[in-house]
N, C-alpha and C positions, 0 to 999 in steps of 0.2 A: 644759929641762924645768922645771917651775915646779910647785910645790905651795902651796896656799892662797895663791899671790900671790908667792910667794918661790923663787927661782933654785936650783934642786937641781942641777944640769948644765948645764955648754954644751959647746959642740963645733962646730968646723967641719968642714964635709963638702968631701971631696976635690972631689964633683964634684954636681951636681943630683939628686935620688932622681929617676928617671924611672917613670912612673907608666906607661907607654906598655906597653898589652895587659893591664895589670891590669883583672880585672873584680872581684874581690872581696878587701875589709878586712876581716880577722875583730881584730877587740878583743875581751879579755874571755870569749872563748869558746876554744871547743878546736882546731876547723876541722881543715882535711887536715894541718896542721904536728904535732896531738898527739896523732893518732890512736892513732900508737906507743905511745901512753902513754895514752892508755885515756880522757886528759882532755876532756868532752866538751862542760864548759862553768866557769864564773869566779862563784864566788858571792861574790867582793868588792865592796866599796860604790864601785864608778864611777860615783860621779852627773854627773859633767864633764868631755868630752874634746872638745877642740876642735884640729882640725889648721888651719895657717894656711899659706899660697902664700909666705910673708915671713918674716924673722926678728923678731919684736918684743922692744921693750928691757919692761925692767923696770916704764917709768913707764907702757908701754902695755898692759900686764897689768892694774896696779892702776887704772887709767881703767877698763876693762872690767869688773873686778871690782866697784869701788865705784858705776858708772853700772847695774845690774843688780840688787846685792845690797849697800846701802850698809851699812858696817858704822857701827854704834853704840856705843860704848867704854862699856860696864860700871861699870869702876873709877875712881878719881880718879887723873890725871893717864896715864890710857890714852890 
């Protein structure tokens, strides 16, 4: 899991998430998981959620990141 371009968590997975009869991804919102809890939706600022078939390394974040939204350094010696 990666935030602003930088690795917050890894993990390997025992086995494949098998996606196999899912019909729906709730992000963000409350969906049948929170009903119990009344939660019916996410007013946090998700502006970017990308799920990927692969594991990608760190420098293929920052390729994605800086080919989309290139960053422009501020400060001297940013």
């Amino acid at each position: 899991i990666y935030f602003n371009g930088v690795e917050m968590l890894s993990a390997t997975l025992s086995a494949p998430i098998d996606w196999a009869g899912a019909e729906t991804l709730y992000i963000g919102a409350g969906g049948p998981t929170f009903d119990y809890w009344d939660h019916k939706s996410d007013y946090s600022a998700i502006d970017e959620l990308r799920i990927f078939d692969k594991a990608l390394t760190a420098t293929d974040i920052q390729i994605m990141i800086n080919a989309i939204n290139p960053y422009i350094p501020t400060f001297p010696g940013e």
